[in-house]
Z-matrix of the N, CA and C atoms (Angstrom, degrees):
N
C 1 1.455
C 2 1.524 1 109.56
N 3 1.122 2 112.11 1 146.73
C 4 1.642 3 124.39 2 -173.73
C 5 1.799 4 106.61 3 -126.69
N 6 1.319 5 112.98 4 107.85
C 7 1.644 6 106.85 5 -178.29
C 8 1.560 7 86.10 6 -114.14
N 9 1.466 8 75.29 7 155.81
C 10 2.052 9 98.60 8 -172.95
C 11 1.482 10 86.05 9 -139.56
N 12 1.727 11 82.12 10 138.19
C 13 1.706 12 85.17 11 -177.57
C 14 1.712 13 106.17 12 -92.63
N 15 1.488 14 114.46 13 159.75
C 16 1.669 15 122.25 14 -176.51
C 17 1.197 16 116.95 15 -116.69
N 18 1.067 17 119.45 16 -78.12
C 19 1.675 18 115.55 17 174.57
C 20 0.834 19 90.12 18 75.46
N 21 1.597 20 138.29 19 76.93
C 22 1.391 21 117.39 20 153.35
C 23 1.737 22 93.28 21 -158.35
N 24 1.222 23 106.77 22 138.43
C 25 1.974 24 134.43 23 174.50
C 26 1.281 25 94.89 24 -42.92
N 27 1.201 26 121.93 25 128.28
C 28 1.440 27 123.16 26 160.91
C 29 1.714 28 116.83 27 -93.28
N 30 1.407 29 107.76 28 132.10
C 31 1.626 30 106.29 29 171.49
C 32 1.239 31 118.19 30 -40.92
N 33 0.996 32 138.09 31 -51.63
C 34 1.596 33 143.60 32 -158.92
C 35 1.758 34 114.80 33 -159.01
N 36 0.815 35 116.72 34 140.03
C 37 1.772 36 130.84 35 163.70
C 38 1.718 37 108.13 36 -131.39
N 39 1.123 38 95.53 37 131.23
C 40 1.458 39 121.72 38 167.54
C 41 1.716 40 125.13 39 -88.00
N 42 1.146 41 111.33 40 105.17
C 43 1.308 42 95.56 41 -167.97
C 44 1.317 43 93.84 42 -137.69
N 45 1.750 44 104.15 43 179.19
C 46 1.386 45 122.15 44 179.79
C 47 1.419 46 113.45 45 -141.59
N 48 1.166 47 117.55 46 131.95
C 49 1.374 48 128.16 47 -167.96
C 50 1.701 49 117.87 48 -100.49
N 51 1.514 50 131.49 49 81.54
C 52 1.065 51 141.09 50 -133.71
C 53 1.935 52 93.96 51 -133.88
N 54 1.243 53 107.16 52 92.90
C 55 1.775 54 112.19 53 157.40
C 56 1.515 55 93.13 54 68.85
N 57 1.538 56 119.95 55 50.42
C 58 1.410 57 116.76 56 170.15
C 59 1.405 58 119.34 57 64.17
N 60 1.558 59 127.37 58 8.62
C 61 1.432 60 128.90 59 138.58
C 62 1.320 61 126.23 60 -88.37
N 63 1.601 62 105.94 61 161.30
C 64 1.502 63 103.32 62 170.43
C 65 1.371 64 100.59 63 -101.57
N 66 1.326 65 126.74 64 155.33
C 67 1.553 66 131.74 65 171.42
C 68 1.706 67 106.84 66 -151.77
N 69 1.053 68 66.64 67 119.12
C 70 2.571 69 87.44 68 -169.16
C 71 1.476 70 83.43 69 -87.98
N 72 1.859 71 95.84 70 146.11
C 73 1.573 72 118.07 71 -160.51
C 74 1.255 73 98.99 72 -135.59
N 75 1.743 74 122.23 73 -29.34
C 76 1.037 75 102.95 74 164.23
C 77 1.572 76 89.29 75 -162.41
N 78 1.469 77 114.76 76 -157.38
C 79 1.460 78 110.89 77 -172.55
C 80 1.985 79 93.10 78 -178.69
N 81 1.761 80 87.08 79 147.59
C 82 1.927 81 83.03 80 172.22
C 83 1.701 82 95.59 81 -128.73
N 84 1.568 83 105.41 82 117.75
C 85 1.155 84 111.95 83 153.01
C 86 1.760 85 116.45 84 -98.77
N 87 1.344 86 111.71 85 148.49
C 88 1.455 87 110.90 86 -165.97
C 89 1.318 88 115.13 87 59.02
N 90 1.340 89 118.10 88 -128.35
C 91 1.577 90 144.99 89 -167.13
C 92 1.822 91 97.81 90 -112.19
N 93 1.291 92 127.54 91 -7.60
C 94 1.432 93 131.37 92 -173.27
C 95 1.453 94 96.66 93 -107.32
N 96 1.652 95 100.31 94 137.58
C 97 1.668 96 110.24 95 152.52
C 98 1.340 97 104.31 96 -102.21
N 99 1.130 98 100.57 97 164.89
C 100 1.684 99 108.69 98 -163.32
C 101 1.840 100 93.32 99 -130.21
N 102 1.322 101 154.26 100 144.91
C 103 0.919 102 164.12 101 -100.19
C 104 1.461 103 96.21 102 179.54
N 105 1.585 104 148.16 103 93.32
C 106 1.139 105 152.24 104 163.82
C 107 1.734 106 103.41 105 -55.62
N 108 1.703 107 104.82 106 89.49
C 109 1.523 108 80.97 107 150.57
C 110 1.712 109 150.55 108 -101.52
N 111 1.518 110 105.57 109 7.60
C 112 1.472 111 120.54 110 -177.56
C 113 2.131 112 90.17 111 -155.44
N 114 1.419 113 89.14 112 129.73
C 115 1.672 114 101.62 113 161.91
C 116 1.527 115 107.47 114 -81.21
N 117 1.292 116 142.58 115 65.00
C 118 1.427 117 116.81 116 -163.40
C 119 1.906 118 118.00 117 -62.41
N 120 1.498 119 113.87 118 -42.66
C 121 1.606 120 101.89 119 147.21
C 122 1.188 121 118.58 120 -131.78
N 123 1.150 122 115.22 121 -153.43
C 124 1.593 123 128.41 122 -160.11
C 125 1.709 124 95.87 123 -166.76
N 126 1.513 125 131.13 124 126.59
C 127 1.227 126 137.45 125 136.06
C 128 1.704 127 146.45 126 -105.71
N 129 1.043 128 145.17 127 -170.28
C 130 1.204 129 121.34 128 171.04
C 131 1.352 130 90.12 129 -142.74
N 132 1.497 131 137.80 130 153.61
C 133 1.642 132 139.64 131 -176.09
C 134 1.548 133 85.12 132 -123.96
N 135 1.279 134 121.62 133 119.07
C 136 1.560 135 114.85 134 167.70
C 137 1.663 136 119.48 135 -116.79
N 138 1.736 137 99.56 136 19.21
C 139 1.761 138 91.62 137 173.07
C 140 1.480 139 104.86 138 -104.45
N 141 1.432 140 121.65 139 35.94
C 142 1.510 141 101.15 140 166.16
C 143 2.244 142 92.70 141 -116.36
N 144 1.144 143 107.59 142 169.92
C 145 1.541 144 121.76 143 166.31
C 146 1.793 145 104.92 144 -30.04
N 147 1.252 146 89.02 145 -64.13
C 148 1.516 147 90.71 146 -179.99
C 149 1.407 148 128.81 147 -128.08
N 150 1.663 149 119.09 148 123.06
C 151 1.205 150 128.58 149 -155.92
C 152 1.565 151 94.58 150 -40.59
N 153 1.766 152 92.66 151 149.97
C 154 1.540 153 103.31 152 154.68
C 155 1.448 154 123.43 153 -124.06
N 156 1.597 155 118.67 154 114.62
C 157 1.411 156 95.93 155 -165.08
C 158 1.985 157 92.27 156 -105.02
N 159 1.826 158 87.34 157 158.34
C 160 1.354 159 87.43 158 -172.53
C 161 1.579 160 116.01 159 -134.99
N 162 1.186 161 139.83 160 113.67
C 163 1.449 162 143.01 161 -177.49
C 164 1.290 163 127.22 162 -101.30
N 165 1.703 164 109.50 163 137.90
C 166 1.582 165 121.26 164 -172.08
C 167 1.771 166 95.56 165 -90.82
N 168 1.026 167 109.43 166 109.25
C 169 2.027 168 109.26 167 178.75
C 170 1.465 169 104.18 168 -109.14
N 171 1.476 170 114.43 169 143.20
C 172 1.425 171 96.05 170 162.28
C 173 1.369 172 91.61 171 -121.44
N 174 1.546 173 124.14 172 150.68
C 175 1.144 174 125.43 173 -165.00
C 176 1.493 175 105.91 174 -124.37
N 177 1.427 176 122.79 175 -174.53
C 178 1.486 177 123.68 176 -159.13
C 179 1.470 178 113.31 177 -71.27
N 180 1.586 179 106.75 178 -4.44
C 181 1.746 180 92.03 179 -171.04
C 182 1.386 181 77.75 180 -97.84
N 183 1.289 182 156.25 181 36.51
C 184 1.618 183 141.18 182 179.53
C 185 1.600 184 116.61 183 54.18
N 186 1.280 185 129.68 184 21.62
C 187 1.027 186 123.61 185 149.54
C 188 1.424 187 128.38 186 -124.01
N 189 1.674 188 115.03 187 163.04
C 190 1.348 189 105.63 188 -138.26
C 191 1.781 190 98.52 189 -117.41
N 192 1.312 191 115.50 190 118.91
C 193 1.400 192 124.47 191 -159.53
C 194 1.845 193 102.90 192 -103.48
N 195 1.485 194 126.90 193 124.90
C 196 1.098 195 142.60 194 -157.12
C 197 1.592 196 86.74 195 -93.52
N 198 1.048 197 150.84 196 138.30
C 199 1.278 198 155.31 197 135.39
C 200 1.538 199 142.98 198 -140.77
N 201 0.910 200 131.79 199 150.16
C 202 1.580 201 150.46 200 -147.60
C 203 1.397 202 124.18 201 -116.35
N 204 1.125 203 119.47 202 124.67
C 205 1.393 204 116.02 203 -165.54
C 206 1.404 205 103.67 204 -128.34
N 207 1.286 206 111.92 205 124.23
C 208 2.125 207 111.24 206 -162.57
C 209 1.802 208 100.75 207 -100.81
N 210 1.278 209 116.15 208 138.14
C 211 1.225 210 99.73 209 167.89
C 212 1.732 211 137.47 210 -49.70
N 213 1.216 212 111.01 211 -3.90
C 214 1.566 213 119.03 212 -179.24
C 215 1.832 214 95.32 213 -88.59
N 216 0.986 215 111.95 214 9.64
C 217 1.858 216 102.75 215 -175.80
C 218 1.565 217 113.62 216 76.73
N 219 1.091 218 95.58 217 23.10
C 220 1.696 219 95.97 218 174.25
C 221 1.883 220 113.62 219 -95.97
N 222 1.365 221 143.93 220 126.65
C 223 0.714 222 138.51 221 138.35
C 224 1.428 223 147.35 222 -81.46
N 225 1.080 224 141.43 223 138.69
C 226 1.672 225 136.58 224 -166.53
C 227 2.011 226 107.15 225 -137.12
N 228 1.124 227 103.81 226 138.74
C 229 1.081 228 117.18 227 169.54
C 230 1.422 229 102.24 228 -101.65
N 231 1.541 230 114.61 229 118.34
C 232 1.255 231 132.96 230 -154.63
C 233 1.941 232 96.44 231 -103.55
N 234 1.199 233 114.27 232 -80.41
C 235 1.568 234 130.63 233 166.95
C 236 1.526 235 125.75 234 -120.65
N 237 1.601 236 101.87 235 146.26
C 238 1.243 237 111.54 236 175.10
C 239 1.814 238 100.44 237 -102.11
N 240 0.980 239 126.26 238 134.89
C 241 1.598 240 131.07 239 120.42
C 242 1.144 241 154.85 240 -98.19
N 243 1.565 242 126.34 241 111.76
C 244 1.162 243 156.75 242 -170.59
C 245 1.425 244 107.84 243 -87.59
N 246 1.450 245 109.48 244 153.58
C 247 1.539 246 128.89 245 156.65
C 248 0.859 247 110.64 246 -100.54
C-alpha cells in the first residue's frame, strides 16, 4: 500500500444521518465525485473544543480515502491509499 498525504477541504460530502451516526455516501474532491462504497471505520477524537469525527471510506475507484469531519462543518480529505 502507498498513502499520499492530502490536506485538502473537500467541496461537498454527502451524507446520511442514521440513529445518531454520520455515514458519508459520497464526496466531490476537485471536478470528481467519489461514490462511498464501504465505511471500513469510523472514529471520534474528543480532546480538542470541537469533536473531530474521522472515516476510513473506500470509494468507487478502489482506493481508500482517510477523512475528517470538524465540528464547524468543515470537511478534509486527509490521505489516500493506493496499491
Amino acid at each position: 500500500m502507498h498513502e499520499e498525504q492530502i490536506s485538502e477541504s473537500l467541496q461537498k460530502v454527502y451524507v446520511l444521518f442514521e440513529k445518531g451516526k454520520i455515514r458519508p455516501r459520497a464526496l466531490l474532491w476537485g471536478t470528481r465525485r467519489y461514490e462511498v462504497v464501504q465505511i471500513n471505520s469510523s472514529w471520534i477524537d474528543r480532546s480538542r473544543r470541537l469533536p473531530r469525527h474521522g472515516f476510513s471510506l473506500t470509494v468507487d475507484s478502489g482506493e481508500i480515502f482517510q477523512v475528517l469531519y470538524e465540528g464547524n462543518a468543515t470537511w478534509k480529505l486527509e490521505y489516500i491509499l493506493t496499491e
